[in-house]
C-alpha positions in Angstrom: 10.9 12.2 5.9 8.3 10.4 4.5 5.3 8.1 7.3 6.2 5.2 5.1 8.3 3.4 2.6 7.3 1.2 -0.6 9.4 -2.1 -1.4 8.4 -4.2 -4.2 8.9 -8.0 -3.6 9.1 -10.9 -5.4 10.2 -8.9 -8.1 14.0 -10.1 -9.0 13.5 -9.9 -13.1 12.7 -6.5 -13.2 15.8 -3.7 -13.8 16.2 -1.7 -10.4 15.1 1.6 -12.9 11.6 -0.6 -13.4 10.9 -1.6 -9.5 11.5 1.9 -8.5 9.4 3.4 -10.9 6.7 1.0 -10.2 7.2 1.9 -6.0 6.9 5.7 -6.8 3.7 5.1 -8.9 1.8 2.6 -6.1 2.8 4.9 -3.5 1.5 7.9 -5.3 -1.6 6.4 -6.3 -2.3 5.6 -2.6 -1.3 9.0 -1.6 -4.0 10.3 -4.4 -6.8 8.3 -3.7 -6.3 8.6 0.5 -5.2 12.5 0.2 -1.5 12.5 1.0 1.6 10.7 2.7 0.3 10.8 6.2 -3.1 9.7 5.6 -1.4 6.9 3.9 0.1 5.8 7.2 -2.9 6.9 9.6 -5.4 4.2 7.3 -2.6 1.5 7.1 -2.3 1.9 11.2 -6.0 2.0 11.5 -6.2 -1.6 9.2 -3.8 -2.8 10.9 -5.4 -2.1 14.2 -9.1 -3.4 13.0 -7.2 -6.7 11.4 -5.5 -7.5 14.9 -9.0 -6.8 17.0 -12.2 -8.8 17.6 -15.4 -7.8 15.2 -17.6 -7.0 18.4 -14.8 -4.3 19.4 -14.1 -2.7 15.5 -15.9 0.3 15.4 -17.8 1.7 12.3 -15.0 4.3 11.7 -12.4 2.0 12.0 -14.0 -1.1 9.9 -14.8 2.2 6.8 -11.2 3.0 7.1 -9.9 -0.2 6.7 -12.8 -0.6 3.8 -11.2 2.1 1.7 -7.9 0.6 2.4 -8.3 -2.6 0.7 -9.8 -0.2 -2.4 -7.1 1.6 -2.7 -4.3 -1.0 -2.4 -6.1 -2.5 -5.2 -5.8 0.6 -7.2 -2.5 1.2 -6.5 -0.9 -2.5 -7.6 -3.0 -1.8 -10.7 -1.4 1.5 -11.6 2.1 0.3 -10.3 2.1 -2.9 -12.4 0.3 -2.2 -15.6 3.2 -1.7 -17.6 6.2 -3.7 -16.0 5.2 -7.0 -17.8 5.2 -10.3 -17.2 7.5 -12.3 -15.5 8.0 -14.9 -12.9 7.2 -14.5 -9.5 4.0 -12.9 -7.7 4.8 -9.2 -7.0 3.7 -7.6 -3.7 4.5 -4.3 -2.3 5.2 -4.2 1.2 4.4 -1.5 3.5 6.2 0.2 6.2 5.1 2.7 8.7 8.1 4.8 10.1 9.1 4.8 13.5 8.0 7.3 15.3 
């Protein structure tokens, strides 16, 4: 079982075929660039955790990690959504960690 699941929103136009593709290629271009499934889930808990605390408490590691998040989120929607088109709407992937 994968750490996390992929859901592309806002969306609608696309075939189902074309939003799945374009989950499998965000989620494996953020398991590329942050080395695998679980580090995946262990930088999104760590932004997560730095975006919900104070900047005198965010330590060094912690505001890095969440640093090379943001990067490769970026990199990811790029890769996902360079060949589905236009159309209306503002897609957004959504993220969630698995319960433990």
């Amino acid at each position: 079982m994968s750490p996390y699941t992929v859901c592309l929103h806002d969306a609608e136009a696309l075939p189902s075929s074309a939003r799945i593709k374009a989950e499998c290629i965000f989620a494996g271009a953020l398991e590329r660039r942050l080395g695998g499934a679980q580090s995946v889930a262990t930088t999104y808990k760590t932004w997560i955790d730095a975006a919900e605390c104070t900047a005198d408490i965010l330590t060094a590691e912690a505001a890095e990690t969440a640093s090379r998040w943001h990067a490769a989120v970026r990199e990811a929607e790029q890769a996902a959504l360079r060949d589905v088109g236009h159309f209306e709407g503002t897609p957004h992937f959504d993220i969630r960690l698995a319960r433990p």
